[in-house]
C-alpha atoms as one frame of an Amber mdcrd trajectory, in Angstrom:
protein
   0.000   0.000   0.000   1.601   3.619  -0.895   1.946   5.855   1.982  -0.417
   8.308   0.200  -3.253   6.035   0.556  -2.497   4.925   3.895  -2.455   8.313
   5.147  -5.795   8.994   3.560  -7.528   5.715   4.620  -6.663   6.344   8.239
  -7.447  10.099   8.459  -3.584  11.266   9.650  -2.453  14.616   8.447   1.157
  14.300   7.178   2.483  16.681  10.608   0.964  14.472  12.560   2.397  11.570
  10.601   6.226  13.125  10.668   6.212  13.584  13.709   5.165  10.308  14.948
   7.766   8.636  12.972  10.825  11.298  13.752  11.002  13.391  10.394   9.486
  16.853   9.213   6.290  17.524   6.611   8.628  18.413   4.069  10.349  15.014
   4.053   7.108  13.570   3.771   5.938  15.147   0.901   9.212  14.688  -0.623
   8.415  10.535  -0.335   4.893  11.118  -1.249   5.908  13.177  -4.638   8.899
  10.493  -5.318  11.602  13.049  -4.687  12.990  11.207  -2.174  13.494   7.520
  -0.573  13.375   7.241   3.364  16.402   6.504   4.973  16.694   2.922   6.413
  15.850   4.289  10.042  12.779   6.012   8.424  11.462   2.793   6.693  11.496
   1.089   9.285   9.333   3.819  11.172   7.208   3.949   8.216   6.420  -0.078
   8.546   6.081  -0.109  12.756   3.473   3.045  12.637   1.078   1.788   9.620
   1.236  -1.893  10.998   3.530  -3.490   8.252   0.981  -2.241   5.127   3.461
   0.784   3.959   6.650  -1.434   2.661   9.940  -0.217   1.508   8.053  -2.280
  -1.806   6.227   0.714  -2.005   8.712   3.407  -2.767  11.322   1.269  -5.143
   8.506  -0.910  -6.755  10.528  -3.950  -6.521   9.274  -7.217  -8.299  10.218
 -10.872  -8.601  11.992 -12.002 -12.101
């Protein structure tokens, strides 16, 4: 699930959001607008706030060959 959505299906304005996970509203618009990839430390905020449905998946678009 992309951050964008999660943020919108559970009603959490993005100051509120950076905050929580230890960054600033400009960084997350940054993710949210592609301009930028969380750091490792971030990610793994990112996963432990939304429950595990916001992946690092989400931001490279890995896949399987």
């Amino acid at each position: 699930m992309k951050l964008k959505l999660w943020l919108t299906q559970s009603n959490i304005k993005r100051a509120d959001f950076a905050a929580e996970i230890g960054t600033t509203t400009t960084a997350i618009g940054r993710y949210l607008n592609g301009d930028r990839k969380p750091t490792a430390e971030v990610f793994t905020s990112i996963f432990r706030v939304t429950g595990g449905k916001v992946t690092p998946n989400d931001f490279y678009e890995l896949t399987e060959k």
